[in-house]
C-alpha positions in Angstrom: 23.1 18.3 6.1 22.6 18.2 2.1 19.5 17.7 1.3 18.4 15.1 -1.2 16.1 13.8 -3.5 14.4 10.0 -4.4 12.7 9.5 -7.4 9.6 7.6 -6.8 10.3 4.6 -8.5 12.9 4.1 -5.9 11.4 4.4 -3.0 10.5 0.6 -3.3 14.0 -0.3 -3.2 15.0 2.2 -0.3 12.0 0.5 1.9 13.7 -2.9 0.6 17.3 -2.0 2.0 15.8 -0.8 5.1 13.9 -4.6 5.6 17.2 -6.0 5.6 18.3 -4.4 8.5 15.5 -3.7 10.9 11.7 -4.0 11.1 9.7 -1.3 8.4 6.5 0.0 9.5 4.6 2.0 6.7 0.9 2.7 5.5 -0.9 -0.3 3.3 -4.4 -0.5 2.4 -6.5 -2.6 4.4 -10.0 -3.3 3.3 -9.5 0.3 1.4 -8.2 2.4 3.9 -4.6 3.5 5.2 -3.4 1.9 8.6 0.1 1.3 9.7 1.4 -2.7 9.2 4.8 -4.4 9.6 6.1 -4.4 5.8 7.4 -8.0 4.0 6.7 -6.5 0.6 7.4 -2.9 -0.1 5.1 -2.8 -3.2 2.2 -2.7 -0.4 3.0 0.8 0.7 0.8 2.9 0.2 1.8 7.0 0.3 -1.1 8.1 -1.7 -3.5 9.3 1.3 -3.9 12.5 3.3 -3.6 10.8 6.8 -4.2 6.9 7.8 -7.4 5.9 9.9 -5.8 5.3 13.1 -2.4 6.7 14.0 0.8 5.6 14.5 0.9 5.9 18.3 0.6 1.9 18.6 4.0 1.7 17.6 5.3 3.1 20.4 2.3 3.2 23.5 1.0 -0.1 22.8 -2.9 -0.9 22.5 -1.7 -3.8 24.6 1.3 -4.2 26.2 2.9 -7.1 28.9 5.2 -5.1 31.2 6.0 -8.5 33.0 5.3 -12.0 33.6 5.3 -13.4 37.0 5.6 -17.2 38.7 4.4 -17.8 42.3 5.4 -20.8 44.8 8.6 -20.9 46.3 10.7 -19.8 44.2 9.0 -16.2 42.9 10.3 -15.2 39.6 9.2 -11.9 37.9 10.8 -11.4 34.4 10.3 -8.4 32.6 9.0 -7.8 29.1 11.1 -4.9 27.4 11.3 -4.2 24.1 14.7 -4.4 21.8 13.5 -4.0 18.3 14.9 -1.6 15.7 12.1 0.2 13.6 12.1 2.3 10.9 8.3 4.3 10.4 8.0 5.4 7.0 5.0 8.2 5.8 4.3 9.4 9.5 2.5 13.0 8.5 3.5 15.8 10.6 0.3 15.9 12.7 1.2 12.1 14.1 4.6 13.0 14.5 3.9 16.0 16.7 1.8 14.4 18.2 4.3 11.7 20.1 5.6 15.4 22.2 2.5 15.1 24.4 3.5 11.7 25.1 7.0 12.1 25.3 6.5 14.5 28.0 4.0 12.3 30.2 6.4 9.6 29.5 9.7 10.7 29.7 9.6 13.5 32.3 8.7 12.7 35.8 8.9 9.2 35.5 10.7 7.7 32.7 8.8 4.3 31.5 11.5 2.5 30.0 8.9 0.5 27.6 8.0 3.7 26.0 11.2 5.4 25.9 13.2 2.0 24.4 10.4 2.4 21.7 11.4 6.0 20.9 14.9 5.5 20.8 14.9 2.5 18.8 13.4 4.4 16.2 13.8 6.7 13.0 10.8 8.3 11.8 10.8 9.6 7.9 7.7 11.3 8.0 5.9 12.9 4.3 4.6 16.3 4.3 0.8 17.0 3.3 0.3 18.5 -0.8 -3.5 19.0 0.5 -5.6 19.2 3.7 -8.7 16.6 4.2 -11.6 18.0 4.3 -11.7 17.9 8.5 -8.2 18.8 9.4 -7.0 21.7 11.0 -3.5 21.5 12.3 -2.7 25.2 11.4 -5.4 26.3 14.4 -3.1 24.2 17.0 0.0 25.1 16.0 0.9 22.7 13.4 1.9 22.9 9.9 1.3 20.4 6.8 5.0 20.9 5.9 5.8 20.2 9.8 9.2 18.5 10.8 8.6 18.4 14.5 10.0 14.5 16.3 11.2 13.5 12.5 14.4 11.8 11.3 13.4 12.7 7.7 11.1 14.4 6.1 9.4 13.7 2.2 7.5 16.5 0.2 6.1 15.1 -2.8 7.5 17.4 -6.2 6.1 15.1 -9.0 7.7 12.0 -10.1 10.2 12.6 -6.9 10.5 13.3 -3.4 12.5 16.3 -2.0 14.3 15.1 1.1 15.1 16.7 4.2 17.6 15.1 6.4 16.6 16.1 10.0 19.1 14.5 12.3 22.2 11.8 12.4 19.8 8.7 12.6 18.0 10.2 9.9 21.4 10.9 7.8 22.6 7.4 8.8 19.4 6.0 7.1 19.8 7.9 3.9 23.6 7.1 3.8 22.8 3.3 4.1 21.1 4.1 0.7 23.1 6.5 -0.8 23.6 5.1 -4.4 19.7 5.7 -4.7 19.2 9.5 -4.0 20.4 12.6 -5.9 21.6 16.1 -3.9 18.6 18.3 -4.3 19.1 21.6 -6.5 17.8 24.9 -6.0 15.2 24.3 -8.5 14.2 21.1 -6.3 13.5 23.3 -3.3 11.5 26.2 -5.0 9.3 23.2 -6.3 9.6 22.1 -2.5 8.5 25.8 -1.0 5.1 25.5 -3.8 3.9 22.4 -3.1 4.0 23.2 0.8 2.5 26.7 0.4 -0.3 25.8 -1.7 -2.3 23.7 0.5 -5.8 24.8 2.0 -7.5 24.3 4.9 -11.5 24.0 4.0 -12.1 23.9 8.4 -10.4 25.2 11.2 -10.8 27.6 14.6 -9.3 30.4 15.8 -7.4 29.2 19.2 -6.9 33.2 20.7 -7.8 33.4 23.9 -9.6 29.8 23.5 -8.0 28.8 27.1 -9.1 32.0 28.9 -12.4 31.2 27.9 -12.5 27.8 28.7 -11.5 28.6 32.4 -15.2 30.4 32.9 -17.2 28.0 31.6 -17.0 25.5 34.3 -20.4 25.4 35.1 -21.9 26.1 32.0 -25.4 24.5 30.5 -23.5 24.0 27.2 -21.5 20.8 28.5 -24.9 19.5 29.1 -25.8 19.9 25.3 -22.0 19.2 23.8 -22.5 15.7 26.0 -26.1 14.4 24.8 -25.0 13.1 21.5 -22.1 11.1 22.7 -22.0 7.7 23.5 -18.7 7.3 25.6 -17.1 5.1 23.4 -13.9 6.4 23.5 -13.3 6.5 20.1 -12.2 9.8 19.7 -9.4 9.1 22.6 -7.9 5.6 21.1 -7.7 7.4 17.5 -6.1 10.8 19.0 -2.6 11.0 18.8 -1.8 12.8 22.0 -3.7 10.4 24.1 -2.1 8.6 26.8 -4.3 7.2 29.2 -3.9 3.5 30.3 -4.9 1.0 32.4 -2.9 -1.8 34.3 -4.6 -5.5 34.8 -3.3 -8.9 36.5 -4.1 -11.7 34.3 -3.4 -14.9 36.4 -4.2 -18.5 35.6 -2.6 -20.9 38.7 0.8 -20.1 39.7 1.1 -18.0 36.9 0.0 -14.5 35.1 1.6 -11.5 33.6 1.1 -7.6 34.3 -0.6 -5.8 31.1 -1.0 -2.0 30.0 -3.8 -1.5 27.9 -5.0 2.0 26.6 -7.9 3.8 28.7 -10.1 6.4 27.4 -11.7 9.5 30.0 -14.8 8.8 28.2 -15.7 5.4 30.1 -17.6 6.1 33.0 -15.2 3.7 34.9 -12.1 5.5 34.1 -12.4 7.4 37.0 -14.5 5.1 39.7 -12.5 4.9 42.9 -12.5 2.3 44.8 -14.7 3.5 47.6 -17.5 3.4 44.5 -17.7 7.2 44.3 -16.9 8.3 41.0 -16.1 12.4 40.5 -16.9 12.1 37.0 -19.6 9.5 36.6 -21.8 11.9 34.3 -21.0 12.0 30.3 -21.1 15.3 30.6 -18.0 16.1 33.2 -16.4 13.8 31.3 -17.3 15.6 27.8 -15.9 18.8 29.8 -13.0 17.0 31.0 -11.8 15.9 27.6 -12.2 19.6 26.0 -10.7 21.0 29.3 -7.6 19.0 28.9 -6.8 19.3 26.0 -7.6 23.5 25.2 -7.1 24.4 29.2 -5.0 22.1 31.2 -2.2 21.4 28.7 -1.6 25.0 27.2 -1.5 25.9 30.6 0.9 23.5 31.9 2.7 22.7 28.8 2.4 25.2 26.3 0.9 22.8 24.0 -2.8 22.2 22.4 -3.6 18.5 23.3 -5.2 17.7 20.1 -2.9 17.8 16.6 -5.7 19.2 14.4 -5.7 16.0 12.4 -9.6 15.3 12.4 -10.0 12.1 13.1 -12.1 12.7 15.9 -14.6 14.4 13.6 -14.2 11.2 11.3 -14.3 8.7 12.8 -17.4 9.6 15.7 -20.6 7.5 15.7 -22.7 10.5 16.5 -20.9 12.7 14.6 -19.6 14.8 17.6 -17.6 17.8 15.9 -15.1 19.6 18.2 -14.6 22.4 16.3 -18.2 22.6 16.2 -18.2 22.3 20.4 -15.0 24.9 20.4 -16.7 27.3 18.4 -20.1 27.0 20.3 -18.1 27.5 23.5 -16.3 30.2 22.3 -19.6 32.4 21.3 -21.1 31.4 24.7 -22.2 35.1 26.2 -22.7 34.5 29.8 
């Protein structure tokens, strides 16, 4: 595929052609900071940020999501809720993007949940690569890369006054093409400018992950969990922001005759996230559930999966109450002796 490039002044009218046709999620500034809305007007997009405050994940795992409705009495009737709209996510960064692997395999591999899976097909993701690295991100010591492509459709580097673009697959190519009077073929010149924008970013924070996992699997019983867990407050924050997360709960909401099913996102970090029944709870400490988190995410996963659980995308570190720091906790764990 030939790449191409879009001088910024168009990229209003590209996210304009694309709201004619199907439903444009992008970055806009709410109360001063970067989240992902549905866009009406395309001069609200905002690409000017290093990475929004909470990630794109809602857009296909919702915070909140009916599976079904439901009608007792005589005649039962259950009805279910899937979803059919066409998306286009424009300025995913590469650290959300790899993210949705994590979840694509929970979701799509055992058991394939149709609600998540309608989400991912029905969408294109154009994604924008990072010119810099926040002050807290690290997605080099997980295996990521600011000029990462992984799970996108199309991918934007910022060169200037333009964007180079690189067209990733056929729904990606079928996007552009729906465009096509607006971009340029990119030139040799257009990709060295490409390959020194992406190779000049610099990472102020970040871990080395070598043998991480192997130590991890000692430390079980370690005082250090103790310590790592004191500041915390369990308010899941650091799960609902992460996005590899995945966790959810299922409630009946009934009123009458009538109610629906709901799926709403979980977090380890609540102490009733893992109460049984029975009222024993394996996990009803903070800090087996601090231990938990860092286990499955540096232990469990590259063990079963091959994967990191976290993206390296900080906001964890940001966005924490307490300022709980899990390079700080990795690194501590990591120098522990005995």
């Amino acid at each position: 595929m030939v790449n191409k490039i879009l001088k910024k002044d168009k990229l209003e009218q590209w996210a304009k052609d694309i709201t004619k046709k199907v439903v444009l999620y992008a970055p806009v500034l709410k109360n001063n900071l970067p989240i992902f809305k549905q866009i009406s007007d395309p001069k609200d997009i905002t690409l000017d940020h290093i990475n929004t405050v909470i990630s794109p994940k809602d857009l296909f795992l919702k915070q909140t999501e009916t599976l079904f409705t439901f009608k007792l009495g005589k005649e039962k009737q259950i009805t279910t809720v899937e979803p059919s709209e066409k998306f286009v996510v424009l300025g995913m960064r590469p650290c959300d993007a790899k993210g949705l692997s994590v979840i694509d395999e929970v979701y799509k591999k055992d058991y394939v949940d149709t609600y998540y899976v309608k989400r991912r097909e029905n969408s294109t993701l154009v994604g924008v690569t990072c010119n810099e690295a926040d002050i807290n991100c690290f997605c080099t010591s997980v295996g990521g890369s600011p000029s990462g492509t992984q799970n996108l459709d199309v991918a934007l580097t910022d060169i200037g006054d333009k964007y180079y673009v690189e067209i990733l697959t056929e729904k990606g190519s079928a996007l552009v093409n729906e465009s096509k009077a607006l971009f340029n073929d990119a030139t040799t010149a257009d990709e060295k400018k490409k390959t020194e924008v992406q190779q000049d970013v610099q990472f102020v924070r970040g871990i080395d992950t070598k043998g991480l996992s192997e130590k991890l699997e000692k430390l079980w019983d370690n005082d250090l969990w103790e310590q790592l867990a004191m500041r915390c407050l369990g308010c899941g924050i650091c799960t609902y922001n992460c996005p590899e997360c995945y966790c959810f709960d299922i409630q009946d909401e009934v009123k009458g005759q009538e109610g629906c099913r709901v799926r709403i996102w979980d977090t380890c970090q609540a102490g009733e996230y893992t109460l049984h029944a029975s009222g024993h709870n394996p996990r009803a400490a903070r800090t087996e559930r601090m231990r938990n988190k860092i286990l499955h995410k540096f232990l469990y996963l590259p063990q079963n999966g091959n994967v990191f659980g976290c993206v390296g995308c900080g906001r964890c570190i940001e966005l924490c109450p307490e300022n709980c720091d899990i390079l700080d906790a990795l690194q501590r764990l990591k120098e522990v002796t005995a």
